[in-house]
C-alpha positions, -999 to 999 in steps of 0.1 A, spaced: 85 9 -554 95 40 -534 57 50 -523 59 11 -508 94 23 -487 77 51 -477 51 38 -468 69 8 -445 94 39 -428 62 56 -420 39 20 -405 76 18 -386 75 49 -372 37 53 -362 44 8 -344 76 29 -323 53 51 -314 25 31 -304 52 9 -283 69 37 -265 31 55 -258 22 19 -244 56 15 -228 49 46 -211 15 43 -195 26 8 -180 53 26 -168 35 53 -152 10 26 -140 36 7 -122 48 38 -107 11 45 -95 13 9 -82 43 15 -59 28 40 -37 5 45 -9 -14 69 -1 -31 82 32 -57 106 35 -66 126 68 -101 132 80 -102 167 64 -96 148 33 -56 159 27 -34 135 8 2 124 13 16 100 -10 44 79 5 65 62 -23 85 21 -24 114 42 -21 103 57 11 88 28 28 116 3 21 142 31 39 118 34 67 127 10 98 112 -20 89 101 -49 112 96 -83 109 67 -107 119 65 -140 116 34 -155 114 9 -183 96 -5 -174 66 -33 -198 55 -17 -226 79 20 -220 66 45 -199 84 57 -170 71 83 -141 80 67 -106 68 90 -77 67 75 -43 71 64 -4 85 42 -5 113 9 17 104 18 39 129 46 55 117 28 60 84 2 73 102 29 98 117 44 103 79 10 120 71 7 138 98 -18 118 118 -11 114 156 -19 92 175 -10 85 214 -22 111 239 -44 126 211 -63 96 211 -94 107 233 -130 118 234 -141 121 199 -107 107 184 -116 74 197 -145 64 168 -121 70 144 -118 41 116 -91 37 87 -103 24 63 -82 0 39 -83 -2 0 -71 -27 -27 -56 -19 -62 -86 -48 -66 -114 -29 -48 -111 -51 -18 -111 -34 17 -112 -36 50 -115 -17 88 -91 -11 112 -103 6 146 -72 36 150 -66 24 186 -52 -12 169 -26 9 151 -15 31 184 14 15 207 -7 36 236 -33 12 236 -23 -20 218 4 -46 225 10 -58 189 20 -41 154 1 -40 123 27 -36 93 25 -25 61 43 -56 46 68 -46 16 86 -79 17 74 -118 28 100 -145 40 130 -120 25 118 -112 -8 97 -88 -29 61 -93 -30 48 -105 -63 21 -84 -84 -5 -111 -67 3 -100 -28 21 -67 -35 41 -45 -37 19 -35 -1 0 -59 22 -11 -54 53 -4 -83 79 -21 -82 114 -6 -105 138 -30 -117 165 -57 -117 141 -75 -151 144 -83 -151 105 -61 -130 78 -96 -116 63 -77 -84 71 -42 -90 59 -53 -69 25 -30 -72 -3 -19 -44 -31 -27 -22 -4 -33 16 -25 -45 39 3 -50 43 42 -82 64 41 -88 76 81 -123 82 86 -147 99 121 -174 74 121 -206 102 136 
């Protein structure tokens, strides 16, 4: 009767374990899942965390999504851009000007952005880095990231659980 108490204490102990080892890696997952990061040209990474994109200024765009309108609150790409390092404005010459970044999904979706669409210097509308839609949170579906580029005639581009900004020199 004992070895069976033993036994059960020990089955207990290995189950808490097992839960706080699988509590752990979702935890770490989701904190992998709240943050973006950008790599340069050169191949440097920054990681920019939730924390510090929702205390960046944020503005908000309202637009249709799929034929019903929606308010998406967000960064503008350029100042991420700026957050790694990357400039943009009178930079933005000669060679700088085939420059692509390059847009990837927790999914493996992704898309292309021309740098000049990001750059107040040379276009009239801002491309955000959406953190919230119509006032809330972004589900796990849509978020926690999603790009949202107004004027776009389709939102083939408007990329959801948005990982990394990856800026690239097309040759």
């Amino acid at each position: 009767m004992c070895l069976v108490l033993r036994e059960s204490k020990m089955t207990r102990r290995r189950y808490s374990s097992l839960y706080v080892a699988i509590w752990f890696f979702f935890f770490l997952e989701g904190l992998s899942a709240q943050t973006l990061q950008i790599i340069n040209a050169e191949g440097h990474s920054t990681n920019i965390s939730a924390a510090q994109i929702a205390n960046s200024p944020h503005i908000t765009v309202e637009v249709r999504d799929h034929d019903v309108p929606a308010r998406f609150d967000g960064v503008p790409i350029s100042a991420l851009l700026a957050m790694a390092g990357i400039q943009l404005g009178d930079t933005m010459r000669g060679p700088r000007m085939t420059e692509v970044i390059l847009v990837e999904a927790a999914d493996g979706y992704r898309v292309v952005f021309a740098v000049t669409e990001f750059d107040p210097a040379f276009a009239t509308r801002e491309i955000i880095l959406a953190d919230k839609r119509d006032g809330k949170t972004m589900d796990a579906k849509e978020g926690p990231f999603r790009i949202v580029a107004a004027g776009d005639k389709r939102p083939a581009r408007w990329i959801r659980q948005v990982t990394t900004l990856r800026l690239i020199a097309v040759k």
